[in-house]
Backbone as a printed PyTorch tensor [residue, N CA C, xyz], in Angstrom:
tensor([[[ 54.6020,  67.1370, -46.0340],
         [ 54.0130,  66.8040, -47.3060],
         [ 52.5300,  66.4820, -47.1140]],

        [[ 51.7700,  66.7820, -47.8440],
         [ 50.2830,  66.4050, -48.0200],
         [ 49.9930,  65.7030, -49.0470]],

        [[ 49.2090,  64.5860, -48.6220],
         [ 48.1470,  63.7240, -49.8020],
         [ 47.1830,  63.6550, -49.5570]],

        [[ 46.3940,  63.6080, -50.6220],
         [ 45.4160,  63.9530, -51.1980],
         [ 44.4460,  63.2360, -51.5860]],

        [[ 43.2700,  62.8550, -51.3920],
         [ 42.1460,  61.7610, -51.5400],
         [ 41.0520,  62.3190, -52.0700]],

        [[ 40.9200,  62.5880, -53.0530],
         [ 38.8600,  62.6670, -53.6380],
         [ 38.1490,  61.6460, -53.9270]],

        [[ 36.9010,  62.1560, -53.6790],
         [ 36.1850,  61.0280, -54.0440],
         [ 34.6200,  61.8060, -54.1680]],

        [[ 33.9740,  60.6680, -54.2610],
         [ 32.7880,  61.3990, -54.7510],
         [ 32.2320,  61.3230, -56.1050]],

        [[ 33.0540,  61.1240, -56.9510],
         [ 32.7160,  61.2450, -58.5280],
         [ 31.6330,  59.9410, -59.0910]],

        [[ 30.6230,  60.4010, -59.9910],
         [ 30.1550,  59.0850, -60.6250],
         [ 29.0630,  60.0330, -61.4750]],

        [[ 28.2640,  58.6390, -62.3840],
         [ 27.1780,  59.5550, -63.2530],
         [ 26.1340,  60.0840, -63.1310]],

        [[ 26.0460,  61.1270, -63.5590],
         [ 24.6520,  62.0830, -62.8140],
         [ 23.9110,  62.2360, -64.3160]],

        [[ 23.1580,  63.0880, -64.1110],
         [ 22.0660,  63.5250, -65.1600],
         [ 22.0540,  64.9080, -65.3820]],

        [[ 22.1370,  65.6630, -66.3820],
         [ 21.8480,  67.1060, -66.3080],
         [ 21.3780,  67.7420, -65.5110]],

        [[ 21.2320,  69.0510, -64.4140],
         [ 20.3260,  69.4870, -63.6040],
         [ 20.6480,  68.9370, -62.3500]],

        [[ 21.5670,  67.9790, -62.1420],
         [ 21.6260,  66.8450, -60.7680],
         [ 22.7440,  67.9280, -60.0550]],

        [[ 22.5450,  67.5580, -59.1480],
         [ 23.5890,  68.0040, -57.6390],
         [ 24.5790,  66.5630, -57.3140]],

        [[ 26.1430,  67.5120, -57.3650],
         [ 27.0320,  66.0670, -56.9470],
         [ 28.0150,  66.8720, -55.4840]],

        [[ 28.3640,  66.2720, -54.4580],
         [ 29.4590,  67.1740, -53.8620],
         [ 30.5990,  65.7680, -53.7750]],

        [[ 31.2030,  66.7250, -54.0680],
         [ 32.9210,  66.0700, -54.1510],
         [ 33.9410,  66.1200, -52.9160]],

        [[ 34.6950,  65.1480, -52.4450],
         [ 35.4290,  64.9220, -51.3430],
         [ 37.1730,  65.4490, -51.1620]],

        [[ 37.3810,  65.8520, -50.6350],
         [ 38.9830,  65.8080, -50.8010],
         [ 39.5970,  65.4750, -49.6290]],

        [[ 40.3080,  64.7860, -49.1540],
         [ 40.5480,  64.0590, -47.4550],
         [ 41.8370,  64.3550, -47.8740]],

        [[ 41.9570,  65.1340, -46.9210],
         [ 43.7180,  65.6230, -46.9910],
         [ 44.3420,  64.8620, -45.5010]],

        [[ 45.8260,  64.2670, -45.9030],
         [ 46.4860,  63.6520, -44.8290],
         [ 48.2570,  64.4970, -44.7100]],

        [[ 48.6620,  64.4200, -43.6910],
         [ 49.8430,  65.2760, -43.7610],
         [ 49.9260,  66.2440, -42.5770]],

        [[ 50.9200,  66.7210, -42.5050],
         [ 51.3460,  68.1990, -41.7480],
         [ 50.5620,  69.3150, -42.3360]],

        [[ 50.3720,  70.0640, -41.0010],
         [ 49.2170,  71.1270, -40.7770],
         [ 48.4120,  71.3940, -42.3780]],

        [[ 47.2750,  70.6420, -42.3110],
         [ 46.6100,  70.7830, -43.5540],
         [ 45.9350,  72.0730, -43.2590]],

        [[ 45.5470,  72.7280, -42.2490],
         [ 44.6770,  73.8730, -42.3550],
         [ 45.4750,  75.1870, -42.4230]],

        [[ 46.9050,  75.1130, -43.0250],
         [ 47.6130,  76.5150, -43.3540],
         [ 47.8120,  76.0720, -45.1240]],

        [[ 47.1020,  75.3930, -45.3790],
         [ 47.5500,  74.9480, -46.9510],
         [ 46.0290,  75.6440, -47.2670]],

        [[ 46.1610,  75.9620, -48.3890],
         [ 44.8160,  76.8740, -49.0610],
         [ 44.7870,  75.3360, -49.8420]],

        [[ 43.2500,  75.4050, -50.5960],
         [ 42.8620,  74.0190, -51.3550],
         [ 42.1430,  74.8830, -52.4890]],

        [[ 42.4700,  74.0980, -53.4060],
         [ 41.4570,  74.0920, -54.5800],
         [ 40.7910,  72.4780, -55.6960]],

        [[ 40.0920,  73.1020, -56.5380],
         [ 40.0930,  72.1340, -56.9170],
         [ 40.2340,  72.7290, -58.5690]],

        [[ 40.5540,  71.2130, -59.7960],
         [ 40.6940,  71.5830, -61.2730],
         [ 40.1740,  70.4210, -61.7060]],

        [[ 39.6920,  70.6370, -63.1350],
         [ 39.5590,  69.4610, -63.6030],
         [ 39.8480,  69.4070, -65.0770]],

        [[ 40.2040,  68.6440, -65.5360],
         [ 40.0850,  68.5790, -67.2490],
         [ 39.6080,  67.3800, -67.8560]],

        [[ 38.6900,  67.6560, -69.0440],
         [ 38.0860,  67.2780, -70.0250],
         [ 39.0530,  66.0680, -70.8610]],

        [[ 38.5530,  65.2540, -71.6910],
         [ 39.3620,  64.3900, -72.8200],
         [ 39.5960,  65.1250, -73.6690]],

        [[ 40.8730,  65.4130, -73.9780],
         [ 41.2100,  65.9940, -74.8390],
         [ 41.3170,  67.7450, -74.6000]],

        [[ 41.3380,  68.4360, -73.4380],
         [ 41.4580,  69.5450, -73.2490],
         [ 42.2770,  69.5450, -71.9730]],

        [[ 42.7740,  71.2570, -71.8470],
         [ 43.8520,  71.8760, -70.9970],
         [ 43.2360,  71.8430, -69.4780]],

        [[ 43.6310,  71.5550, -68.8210],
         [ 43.4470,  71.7550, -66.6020],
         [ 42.6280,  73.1420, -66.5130]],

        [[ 41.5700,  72.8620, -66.1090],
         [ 40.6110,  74.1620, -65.9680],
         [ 40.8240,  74.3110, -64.2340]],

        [[ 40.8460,  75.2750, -64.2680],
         [ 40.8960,  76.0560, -62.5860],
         [ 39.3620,  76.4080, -62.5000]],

        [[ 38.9440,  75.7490, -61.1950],
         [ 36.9590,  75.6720, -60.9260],
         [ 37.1180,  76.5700, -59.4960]],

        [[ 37.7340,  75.9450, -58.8040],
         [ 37.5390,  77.4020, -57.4320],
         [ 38.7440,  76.9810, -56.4800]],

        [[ 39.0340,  77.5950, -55.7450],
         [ 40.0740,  77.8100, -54.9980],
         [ 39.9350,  78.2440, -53.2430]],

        [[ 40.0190,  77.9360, -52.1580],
         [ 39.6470,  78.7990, -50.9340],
         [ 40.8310,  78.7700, -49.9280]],

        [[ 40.5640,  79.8160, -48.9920],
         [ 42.0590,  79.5310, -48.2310],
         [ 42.1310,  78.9470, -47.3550]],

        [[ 43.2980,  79.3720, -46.4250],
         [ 43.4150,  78.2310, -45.2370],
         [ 42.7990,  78.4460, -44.6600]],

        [[ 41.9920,  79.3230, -44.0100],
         [ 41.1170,  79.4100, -43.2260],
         [ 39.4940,  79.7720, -43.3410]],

        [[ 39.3010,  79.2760, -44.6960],
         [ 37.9560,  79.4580, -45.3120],
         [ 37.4140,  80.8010, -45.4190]],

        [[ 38.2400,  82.0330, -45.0840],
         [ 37.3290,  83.1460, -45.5300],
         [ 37.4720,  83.7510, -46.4560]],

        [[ 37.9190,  83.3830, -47.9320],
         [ 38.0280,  83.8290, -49.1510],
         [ 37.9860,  82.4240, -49.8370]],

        [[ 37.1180,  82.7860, -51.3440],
         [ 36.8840,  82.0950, -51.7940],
         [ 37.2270,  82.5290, -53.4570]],

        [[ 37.4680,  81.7310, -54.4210],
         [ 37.1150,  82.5370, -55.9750],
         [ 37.0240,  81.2290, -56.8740]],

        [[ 36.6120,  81.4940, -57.8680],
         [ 35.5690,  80.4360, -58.6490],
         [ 36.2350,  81.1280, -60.5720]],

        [[ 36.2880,  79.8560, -61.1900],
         [ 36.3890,  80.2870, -62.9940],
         [ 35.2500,  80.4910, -62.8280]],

        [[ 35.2740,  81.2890, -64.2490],
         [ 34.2660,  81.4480, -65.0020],
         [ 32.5030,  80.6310, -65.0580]],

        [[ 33.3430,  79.5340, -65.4350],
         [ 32.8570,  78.2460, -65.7860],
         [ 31.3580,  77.9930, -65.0590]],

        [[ 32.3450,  78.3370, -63.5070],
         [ 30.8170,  77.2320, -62.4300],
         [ 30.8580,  78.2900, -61.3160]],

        [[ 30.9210,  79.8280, -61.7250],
         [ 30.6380,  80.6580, -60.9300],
         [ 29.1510,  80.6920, -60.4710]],

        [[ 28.7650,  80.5000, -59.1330],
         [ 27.2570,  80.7560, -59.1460],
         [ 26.7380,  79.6760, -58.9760]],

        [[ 27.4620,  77.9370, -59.4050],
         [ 26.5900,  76.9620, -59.6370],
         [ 27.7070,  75.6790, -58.5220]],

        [[ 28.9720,  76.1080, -58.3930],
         [ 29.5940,  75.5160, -57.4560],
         [ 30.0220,  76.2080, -56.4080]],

        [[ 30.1170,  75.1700, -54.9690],
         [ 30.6470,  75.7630, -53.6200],
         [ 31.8050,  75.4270, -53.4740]],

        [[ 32.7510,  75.7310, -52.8350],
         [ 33.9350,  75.5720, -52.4590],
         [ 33.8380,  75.2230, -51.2280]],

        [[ 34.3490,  74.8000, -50.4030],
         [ 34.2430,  74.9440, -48.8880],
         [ 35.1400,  73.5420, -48.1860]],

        [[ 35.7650,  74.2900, -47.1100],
         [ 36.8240,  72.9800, -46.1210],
         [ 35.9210,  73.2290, -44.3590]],

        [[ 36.8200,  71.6400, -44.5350],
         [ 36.4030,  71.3300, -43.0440],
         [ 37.5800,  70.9760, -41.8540]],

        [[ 37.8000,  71.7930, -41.5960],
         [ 39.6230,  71.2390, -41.1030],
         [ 39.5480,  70.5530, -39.8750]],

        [[ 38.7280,  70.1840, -39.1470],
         [ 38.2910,  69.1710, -38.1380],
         [ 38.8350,  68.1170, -38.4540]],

        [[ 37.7730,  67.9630, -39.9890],
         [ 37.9710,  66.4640, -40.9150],
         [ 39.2070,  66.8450, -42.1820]],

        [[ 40.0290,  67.6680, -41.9310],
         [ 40.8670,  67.7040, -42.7660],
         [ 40.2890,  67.0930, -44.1870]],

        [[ 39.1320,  68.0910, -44.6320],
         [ 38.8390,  67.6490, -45.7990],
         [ 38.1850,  68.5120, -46.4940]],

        [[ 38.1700,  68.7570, -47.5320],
         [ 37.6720,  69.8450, -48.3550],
         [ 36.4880,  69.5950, -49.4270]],

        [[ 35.8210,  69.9070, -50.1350],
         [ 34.4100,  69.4980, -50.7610],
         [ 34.0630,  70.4830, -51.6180]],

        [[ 33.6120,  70.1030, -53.2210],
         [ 32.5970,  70.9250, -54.0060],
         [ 31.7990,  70.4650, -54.2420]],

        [[ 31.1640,  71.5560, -53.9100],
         [ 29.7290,  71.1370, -54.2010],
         [ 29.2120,  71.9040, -55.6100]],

        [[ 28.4140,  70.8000, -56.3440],
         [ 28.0840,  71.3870, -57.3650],
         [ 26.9320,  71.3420, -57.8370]],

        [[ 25.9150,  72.5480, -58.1630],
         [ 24.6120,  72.5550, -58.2730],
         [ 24.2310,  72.4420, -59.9030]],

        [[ 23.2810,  72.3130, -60.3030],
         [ 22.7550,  72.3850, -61.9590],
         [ 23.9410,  71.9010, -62.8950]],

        [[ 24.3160,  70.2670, -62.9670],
         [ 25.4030,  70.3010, -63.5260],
         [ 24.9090,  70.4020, -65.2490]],

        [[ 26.0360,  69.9690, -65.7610],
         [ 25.9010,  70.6760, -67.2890],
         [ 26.7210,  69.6140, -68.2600]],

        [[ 26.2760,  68.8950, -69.2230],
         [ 27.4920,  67.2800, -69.6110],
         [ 28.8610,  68.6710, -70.0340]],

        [[ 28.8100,  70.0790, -69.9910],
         [ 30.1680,  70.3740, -70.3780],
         [ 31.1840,  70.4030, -69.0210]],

        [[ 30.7740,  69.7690, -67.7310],
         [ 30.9390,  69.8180, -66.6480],
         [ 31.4260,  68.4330, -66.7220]],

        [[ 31.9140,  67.4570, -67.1060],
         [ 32.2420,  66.3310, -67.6340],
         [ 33.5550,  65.9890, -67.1780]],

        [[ 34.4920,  66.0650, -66.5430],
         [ 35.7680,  66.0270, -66.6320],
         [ 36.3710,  64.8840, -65.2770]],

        [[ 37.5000,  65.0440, -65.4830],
         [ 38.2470,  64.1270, -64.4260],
         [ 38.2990,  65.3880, -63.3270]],

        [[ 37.6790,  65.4460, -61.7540],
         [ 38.2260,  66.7650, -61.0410],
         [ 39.5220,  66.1070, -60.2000]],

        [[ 40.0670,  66.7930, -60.1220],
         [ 41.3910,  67.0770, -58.8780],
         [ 41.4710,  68.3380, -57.9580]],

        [[ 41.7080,  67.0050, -56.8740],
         [ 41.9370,  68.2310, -55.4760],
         [ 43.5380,  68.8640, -55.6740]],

        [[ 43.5830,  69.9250, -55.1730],
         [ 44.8780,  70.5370, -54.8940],
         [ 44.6210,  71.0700, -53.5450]],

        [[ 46.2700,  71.0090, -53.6440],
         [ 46.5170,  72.0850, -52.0470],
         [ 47.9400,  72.9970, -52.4800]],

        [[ 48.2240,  74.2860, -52.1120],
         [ 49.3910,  74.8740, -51.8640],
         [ 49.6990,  75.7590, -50.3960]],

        [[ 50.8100,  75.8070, -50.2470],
         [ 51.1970,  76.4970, -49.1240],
         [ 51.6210,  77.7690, -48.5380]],

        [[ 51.7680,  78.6880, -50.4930],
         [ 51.8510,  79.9700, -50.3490],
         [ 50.8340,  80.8100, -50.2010]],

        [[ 50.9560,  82.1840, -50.1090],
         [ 50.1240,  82.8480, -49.4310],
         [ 48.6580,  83.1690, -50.4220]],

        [[ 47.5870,  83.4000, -49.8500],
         [ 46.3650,  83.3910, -50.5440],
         [ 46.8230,  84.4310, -51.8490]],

        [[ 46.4710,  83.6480, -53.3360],
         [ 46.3870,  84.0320, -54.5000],
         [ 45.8890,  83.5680, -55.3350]],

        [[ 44.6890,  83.8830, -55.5230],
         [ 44.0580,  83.0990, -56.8600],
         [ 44.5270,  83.3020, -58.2930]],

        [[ 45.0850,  84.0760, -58.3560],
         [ 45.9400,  84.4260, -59.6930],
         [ 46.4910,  83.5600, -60.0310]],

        [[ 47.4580,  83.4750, -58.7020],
         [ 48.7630,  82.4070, -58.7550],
         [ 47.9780,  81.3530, -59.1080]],

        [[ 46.8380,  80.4770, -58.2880],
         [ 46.3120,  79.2870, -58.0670],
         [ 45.9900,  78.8640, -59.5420]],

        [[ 45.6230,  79.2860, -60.0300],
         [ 45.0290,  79.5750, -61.3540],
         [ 45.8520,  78.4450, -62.5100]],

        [[ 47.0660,  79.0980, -62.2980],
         [ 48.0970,  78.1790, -62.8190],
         [ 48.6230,  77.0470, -62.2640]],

        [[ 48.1790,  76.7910, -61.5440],
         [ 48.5610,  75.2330, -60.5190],
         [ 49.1890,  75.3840, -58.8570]],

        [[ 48.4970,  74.2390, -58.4290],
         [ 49.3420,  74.5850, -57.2900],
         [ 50.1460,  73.1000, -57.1260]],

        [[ 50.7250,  73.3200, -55.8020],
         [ 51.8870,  72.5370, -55.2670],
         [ 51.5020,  70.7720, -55.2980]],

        [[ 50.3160,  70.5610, -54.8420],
         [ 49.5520,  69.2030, -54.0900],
         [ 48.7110,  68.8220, -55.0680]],

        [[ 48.5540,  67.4840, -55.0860],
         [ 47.6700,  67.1520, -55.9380],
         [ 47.5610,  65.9420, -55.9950]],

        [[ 45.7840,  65.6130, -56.0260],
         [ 45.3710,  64.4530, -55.6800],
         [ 45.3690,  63.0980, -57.2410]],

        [[ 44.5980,  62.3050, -57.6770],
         [ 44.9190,  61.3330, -58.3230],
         [ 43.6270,  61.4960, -59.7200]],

        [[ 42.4380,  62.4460, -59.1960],
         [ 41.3240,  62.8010, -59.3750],
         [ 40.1980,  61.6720, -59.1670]],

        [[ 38.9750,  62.2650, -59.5740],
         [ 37.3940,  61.3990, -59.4450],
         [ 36.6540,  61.8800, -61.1470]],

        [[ 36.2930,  61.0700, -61.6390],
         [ 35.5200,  61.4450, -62.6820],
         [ 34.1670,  61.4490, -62.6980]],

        [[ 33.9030,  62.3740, -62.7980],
         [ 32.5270,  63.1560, -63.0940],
         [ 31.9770,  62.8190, -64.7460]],

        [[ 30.8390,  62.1490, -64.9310],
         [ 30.0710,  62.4890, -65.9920],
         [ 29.0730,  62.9720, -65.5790]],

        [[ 28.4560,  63.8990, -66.9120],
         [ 27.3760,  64.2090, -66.7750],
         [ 26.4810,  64.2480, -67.8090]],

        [[ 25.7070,  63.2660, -68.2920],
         [ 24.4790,  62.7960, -69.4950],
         [ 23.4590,  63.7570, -69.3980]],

        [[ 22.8800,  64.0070, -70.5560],
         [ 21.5060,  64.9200, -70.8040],
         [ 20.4640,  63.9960, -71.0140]]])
């Protein structure tokens, strides 16, 4: 089983750079692919990016294509977004995930297996 720790979250300013934490604890965290989601007050779990177990595929929504990184560190069993030019529609509670089936962002899309407690992100203009 894996749990799940983010952190990182607090208030930024439009235009600001935040990177986000995910400290994964458990059995073999580096065959678990990670992503991360977040949702808004009052809106549905947005899927932001996704990468695999071994960091060489990556895929990103819509949303924060271009403006967020994805990226793990399996040393530190921990995973991180980074996010550039934020936007207050970028506002949300994020959550780390992890799953254990085979690389699919399709699948991921719709949720995966693991999941952390989240960090909230604002972001003021």
């Amino acid at each position: 089983q894996v749990q799940l720790v983010e952190s990182g979250g607090r208030l930024v300013q439009a235009g600001d750079s935040l990177r986000l934490s995910c400290a994964a604890s458990g059995r073999t965290f580096s065959s678990y692919a990670m992503g991360w989601f977040r949702q808004a007050p009052g809106k549905e779990r947005e899927f932001v990016a996704a990468i695999s177990w071994r960091g060489g595929y990556t895929y990103y929504g819509d949303s924060v294509k271009g403006r967020f990184t994805i990226s793990r560190d399996g040393a530190k069993n921990t995973a991180y977004l980074q996010m550039n030019n934020l936007k207050p529609e970028d506002t949300a509670v994020y959550y780390c995930a992890a799953d254990a089936r085979n690389w699919n962002p399709q699948v991921y899309q719709g949720g995966m297996n693991y999941w952390g407690k989240g960090t909230l992100v604002t972001v003021s203009s």
